[in-house]
LUMSE-121392 format. One record per residue (C-alpha): residue in one letter; x, y, z. Coordinates in steps of 0.001 Angstrom, whole numbers. Layout:
<recs>
A | X | Y | Z $
...
</recs>
This chain:
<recs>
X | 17242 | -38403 | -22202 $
X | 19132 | -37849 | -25446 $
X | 22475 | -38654 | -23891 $
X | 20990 | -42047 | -22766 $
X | 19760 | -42533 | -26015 $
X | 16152 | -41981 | -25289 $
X | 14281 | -39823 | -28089 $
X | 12262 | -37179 | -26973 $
X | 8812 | -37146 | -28665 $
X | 6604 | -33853 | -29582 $
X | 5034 | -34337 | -26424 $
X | 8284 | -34319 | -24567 $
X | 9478 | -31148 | -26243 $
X | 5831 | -29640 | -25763 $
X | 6288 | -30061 | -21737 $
X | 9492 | -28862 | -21339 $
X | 9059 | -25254 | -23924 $
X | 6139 | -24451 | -21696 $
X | 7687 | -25065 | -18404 $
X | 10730 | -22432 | -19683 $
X | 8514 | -20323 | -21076 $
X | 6546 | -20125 | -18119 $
X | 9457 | -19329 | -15954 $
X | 9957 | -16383 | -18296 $
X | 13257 | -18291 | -19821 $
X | 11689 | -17572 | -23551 $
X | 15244 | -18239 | -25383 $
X | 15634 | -21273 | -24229 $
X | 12207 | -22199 | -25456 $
X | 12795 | -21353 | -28383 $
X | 16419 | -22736 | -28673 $
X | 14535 | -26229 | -28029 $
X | 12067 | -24834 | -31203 $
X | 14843 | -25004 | -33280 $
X | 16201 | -27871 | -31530 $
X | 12850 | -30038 | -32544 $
X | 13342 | -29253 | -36083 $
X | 16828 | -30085 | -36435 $
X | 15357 | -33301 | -35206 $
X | 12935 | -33802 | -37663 $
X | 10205 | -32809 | -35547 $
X | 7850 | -30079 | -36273 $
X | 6419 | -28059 | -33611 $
X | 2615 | -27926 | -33218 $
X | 258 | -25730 | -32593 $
X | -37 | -26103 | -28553 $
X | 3584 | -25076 | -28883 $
X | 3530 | -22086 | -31206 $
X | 406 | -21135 | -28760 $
X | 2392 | -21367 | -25405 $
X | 5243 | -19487 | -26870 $
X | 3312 | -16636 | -28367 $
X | 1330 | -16531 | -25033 $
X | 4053 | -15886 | -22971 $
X | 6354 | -13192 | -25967 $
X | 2835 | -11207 | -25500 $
X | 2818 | -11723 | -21477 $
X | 6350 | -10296 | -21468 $
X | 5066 | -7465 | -24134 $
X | 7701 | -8946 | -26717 $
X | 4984 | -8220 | -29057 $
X | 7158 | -7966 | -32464 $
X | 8986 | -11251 | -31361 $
X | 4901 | -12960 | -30831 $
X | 4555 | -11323 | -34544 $
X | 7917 | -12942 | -36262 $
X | 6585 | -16795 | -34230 $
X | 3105 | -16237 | -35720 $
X | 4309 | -15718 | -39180 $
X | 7139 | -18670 | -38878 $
X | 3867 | -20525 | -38023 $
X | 2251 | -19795 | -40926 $
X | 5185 | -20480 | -43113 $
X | 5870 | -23772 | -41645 $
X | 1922 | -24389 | -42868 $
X | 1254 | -25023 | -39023 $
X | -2496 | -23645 | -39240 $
X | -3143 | -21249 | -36569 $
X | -6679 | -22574 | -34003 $
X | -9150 | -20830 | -31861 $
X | -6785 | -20565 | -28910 $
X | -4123 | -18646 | -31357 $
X | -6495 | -16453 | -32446 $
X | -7641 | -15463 | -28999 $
X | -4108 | -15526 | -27767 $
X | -2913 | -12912 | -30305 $
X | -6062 | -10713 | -29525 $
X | -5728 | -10322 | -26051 $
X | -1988 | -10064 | -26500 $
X | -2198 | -7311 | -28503 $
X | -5114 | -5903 | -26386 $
X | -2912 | -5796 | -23533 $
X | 204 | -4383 | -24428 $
X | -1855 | -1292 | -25848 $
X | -2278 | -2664 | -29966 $
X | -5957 | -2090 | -29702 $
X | -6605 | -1040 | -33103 $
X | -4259 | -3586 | -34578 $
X | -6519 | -6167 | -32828 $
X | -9722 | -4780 | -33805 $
X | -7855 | -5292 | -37518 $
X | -6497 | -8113 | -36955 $
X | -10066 | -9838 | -35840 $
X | -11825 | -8197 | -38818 $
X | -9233 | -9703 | -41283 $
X | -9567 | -12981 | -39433 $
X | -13655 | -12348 | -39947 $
X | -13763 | -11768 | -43357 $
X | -11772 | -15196 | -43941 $
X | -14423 | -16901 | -41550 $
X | -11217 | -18289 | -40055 $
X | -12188 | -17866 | -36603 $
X | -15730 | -16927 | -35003 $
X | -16123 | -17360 | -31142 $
X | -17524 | -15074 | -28189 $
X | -14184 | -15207 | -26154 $
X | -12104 | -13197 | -28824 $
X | -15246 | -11122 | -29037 $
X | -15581 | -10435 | -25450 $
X | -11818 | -9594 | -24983 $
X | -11792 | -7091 | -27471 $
X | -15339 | -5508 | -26059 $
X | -12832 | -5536 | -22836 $
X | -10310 | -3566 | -23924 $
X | -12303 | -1120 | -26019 $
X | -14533 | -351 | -22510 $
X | -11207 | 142 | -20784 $
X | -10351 | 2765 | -23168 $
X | -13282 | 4456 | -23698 $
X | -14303 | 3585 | -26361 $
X | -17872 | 2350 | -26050 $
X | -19256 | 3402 | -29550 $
X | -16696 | 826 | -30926 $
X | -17940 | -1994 | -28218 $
X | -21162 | -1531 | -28839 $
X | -20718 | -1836 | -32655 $
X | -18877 | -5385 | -31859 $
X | -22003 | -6460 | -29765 $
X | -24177 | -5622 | -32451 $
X | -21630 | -7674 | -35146 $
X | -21724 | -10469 | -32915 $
X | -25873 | -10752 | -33344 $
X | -25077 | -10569 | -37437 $
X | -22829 | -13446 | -37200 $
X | -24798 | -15625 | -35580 $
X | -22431 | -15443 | -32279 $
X | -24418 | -15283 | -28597 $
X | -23572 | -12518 | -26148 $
X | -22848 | -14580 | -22854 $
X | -22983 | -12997 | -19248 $
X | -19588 | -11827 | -19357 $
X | -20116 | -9490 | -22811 $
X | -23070 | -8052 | -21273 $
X | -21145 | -7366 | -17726 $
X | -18392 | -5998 | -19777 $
X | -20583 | -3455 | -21738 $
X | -22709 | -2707 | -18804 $
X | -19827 | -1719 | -16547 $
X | -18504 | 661 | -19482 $
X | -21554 | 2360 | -19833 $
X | -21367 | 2994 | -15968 $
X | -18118 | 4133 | -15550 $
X | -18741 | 6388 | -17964 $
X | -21201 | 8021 | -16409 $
X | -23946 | 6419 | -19387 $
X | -26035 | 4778 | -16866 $
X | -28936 | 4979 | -19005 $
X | -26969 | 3103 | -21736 $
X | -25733 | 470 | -19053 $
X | -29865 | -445 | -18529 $
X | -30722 | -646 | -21523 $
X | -28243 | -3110 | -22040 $
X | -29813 | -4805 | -19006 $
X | -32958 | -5086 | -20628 $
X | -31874 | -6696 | -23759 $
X | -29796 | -8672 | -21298 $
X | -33218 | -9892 | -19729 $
X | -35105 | -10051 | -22806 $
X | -32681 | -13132 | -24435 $
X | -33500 | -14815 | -20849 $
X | -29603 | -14279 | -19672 $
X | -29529 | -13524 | -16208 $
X | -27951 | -11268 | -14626 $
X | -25122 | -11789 | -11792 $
X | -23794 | -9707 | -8894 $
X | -21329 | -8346 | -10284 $
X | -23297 | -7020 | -12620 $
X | -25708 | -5322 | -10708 $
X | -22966 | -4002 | -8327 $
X | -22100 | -2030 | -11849 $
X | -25102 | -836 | -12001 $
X | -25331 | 392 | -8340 $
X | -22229 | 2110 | -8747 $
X | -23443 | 3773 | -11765 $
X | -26353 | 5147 | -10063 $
X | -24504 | 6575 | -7205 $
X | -22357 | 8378 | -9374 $
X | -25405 | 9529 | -10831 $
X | -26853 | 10923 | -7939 $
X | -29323 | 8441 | -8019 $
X | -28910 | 6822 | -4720 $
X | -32002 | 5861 | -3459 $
X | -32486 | 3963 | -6705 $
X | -29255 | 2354 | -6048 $
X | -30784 | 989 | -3143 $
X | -34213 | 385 | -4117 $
X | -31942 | -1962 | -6252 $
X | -29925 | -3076 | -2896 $
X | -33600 | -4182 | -1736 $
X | -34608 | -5741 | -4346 $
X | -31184 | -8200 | -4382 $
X | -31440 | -8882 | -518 $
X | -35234 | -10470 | -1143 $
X | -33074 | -12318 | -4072 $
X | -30068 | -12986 | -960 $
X | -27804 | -11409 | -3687 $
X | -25805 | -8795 | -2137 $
X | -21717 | -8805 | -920 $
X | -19829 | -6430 | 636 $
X | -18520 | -4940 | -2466 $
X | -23112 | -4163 | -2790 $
X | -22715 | -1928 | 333 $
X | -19723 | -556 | 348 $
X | -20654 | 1304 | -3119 $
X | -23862 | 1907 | -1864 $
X | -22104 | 3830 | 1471 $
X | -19792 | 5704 | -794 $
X | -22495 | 7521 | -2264 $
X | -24712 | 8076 | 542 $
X | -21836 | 10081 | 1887 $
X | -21310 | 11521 | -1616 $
X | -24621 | 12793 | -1690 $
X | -24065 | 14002 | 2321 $
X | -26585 | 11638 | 3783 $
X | -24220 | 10058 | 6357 $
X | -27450 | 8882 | 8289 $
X | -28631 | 6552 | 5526 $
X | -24621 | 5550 | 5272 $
X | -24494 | 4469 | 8662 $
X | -27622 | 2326 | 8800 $
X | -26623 | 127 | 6172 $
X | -23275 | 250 | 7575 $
X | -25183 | -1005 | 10773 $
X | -27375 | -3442 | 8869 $
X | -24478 | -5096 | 7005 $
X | -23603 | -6781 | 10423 $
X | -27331 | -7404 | 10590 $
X | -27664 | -9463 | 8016 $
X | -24360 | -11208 | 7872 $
X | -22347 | -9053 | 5586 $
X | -18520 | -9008 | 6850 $
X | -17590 | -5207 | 7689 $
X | -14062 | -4436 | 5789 $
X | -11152 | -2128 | 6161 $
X | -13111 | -140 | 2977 $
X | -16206 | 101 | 4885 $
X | -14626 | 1506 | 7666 $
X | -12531 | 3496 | 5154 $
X | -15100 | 5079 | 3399 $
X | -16800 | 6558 | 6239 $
X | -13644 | 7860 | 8298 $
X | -12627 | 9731 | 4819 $
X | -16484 | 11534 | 4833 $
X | -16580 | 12302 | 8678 $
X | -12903 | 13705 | 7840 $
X | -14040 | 15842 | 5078 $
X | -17144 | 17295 | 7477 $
X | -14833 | 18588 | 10038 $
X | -15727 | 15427 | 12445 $
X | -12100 | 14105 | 13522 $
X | -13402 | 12908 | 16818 $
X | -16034 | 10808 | 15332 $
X | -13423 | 9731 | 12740 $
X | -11005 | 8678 | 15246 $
X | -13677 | 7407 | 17692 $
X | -14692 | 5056 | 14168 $
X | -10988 | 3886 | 14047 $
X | -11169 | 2454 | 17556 $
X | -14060 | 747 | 16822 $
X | -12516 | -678 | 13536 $
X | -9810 | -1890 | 15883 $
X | -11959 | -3368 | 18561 $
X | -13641 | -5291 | 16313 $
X | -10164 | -6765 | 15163 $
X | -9508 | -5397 | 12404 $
X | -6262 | -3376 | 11550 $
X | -6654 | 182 | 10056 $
X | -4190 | 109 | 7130 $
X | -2055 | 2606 | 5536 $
X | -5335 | 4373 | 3543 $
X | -7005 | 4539 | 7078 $
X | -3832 | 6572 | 8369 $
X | -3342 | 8799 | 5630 $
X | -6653 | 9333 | 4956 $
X | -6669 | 10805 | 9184 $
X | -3071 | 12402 | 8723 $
X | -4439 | 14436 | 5267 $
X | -7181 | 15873 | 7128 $
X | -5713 | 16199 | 10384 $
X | -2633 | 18293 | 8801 $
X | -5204 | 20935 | 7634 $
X | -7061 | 21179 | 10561 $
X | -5384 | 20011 | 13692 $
X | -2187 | 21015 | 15568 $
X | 1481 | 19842 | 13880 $
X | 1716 | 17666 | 17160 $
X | -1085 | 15508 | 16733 $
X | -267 | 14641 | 13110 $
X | 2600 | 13316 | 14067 $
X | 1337 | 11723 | 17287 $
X | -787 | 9906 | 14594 $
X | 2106 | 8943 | 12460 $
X | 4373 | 7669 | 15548 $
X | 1195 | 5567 | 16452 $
X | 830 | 4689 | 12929 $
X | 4302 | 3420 | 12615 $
X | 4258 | 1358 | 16320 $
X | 1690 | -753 | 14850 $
X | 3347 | -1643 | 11745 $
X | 1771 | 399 | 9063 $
X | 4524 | 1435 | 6713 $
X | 4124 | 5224 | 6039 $
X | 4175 | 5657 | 1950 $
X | 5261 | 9168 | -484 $
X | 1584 | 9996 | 406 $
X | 1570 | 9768 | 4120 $
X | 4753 | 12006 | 4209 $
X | 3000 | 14287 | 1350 $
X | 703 | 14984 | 3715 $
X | 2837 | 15659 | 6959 $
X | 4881 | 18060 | 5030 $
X | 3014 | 20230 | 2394 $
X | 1138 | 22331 | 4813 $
X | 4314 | 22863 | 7008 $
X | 5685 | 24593 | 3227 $
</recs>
């Protein structure tokens, strides 16, 4: 375009830095930065943003730093979309605490208040542990005026159940309810899975019944809900929703089956295990490599050396690529 004497407008410059930064070629992105200026063109925001999006992406975080600071001296006023940018850039490559100070600065200058920024932070705190801190944000969000939306709740609530807080993660709920926001599956597949790794499983699916009078249950609902029926060693109840799933319309998966062949495995039932994986495969669907080496662990502590590997052979005729834990568990009881 310049050769033929065509100039190239912000806009122009704007398409083509994202399209190399997308494709990960960052210098030359920032060659046509420079390139703009020497034109007389100043970069805008949208282009600061793209580039500093894609430094974080590839965890160039001090060169995302150095662009946010040429920003600012160019008097190119960071926006909303910076802001969250830089927040969930830092989030990701492991800067928690600098975002958390980074925000707060931002806070204090009322530069920037939205729920997005908020809820990426509450994110990454959950992720680490660190639910004291989330919880603070949640309550800083009410102060300033901000409104927790479905995903801040979902975030907090699956925190609190991972953790093992399950009485935490309702409570939440019910302030959740209470400001009218309602709850989606994903959600209450949290809290399911919080209850079974309570032990409380027949909550869990008191819950389960209460979402199929709602039609608000997945696979994702039963599986959990399987896992710790045969936690808690009631491989009856497991079945029968295992059974009912196909009763009511919910698609079977490979982690269904997978579930239950690891359980029957772990009671000393390798017939009914393997008699499980026929069934998974006359129903046409493919065990995968957890479905072997789930069968090959157990088998290699139990069964003869010959019908591990008669496993493994069969294994490998049907395509399933043996991984370093498939082998792991051929050899270490031969040690």
């Amino acid at each position: 375009m310049i050769k033929a004497g065509i100039e190239c407008n912000i806009r122009t410059y704007a398409t083509l830095i994202d399209g190399y930064a997308r494709r990960g070629s960052l210098e030359e992105a920032l060659r046509l930065c420079d390139e703009m200026v020497e034109r007389g063109l100043i970069p805008n925001t949208v282009i600061y943003n793209s580039i500093i999006h894609w430094l974080y992406t590839e965890g160039d975080v001090e060169g995302a730093s150095s662009l946010l600071l040429d920003m600012i001296d160019k008097r190119i006023s960071p926006d909303q979309f910076t802001y969250s940018i830089l927040t969930k850039g830092l989030c990701r490559n492991g800067f928690v605490k600098q975002a958390l100070e980074f925000y707060n600065d931002v806070l204090e200058k009322h530069l920037i208040e939205d729920t997005f920024s908020y809820n990426i932070l509450i994110n990454h705190l959950c992720r680490n542990g660190n639910l004291t801190g989330a919880k603070q944000l949640l309550c800083s969000m009410f102060v300033r005026g901000l409104i927790p939306d479905l995903v801040t709740y979902g975030t907090l609530i699956d925190g609190y159940c991972k953790e093992g807080n399950i009485e935490s993660a309702v409570q939440v709920y019910e302030n959740m309810i209470k400001v009218e926001e309602k709850p989606n599956l994903v959600i209450y597949n949290s809290i399911i899975n919080g209850l079974c790794k309570e032990a409380s499983v027949d909550v869990a699916k008191c819950l389960l019944d209460a979402l199929q009078r709602m039609k608000l249950r997945d696979v994702i609902t039963y599986n959990t809900l399987i896992n710790g029926y045969c936690i808690s060693g009631k491989f009856t109840e497991a079945f029968a929703l295992f059974s009912e799933m196909r009763n009511v319309g919910i698609l079977v998966n490979k982690a269904s089956y997978n579930t239950l062949i690891n359980f029957l495995c772990k009671t000393g039932c390798y017939q009914q295990a393997r008699e499980l994986m026929k069934m998974m495969i006359l129903r046409g669907m493919a065990p995968d490599a957890i479905t072997y080496t789930t069968l090959i662990t157990n088998f290699s502590k139990n069964c003869s050396p010959e019908e591990v590997i008669e496993l493994h052979d069969y294994m490998v005729l049907k395509g399933v690529i043996p991984d370093r834990q498939t082998y792991r568990a051929i050899v270490n009881p031969l040690l």
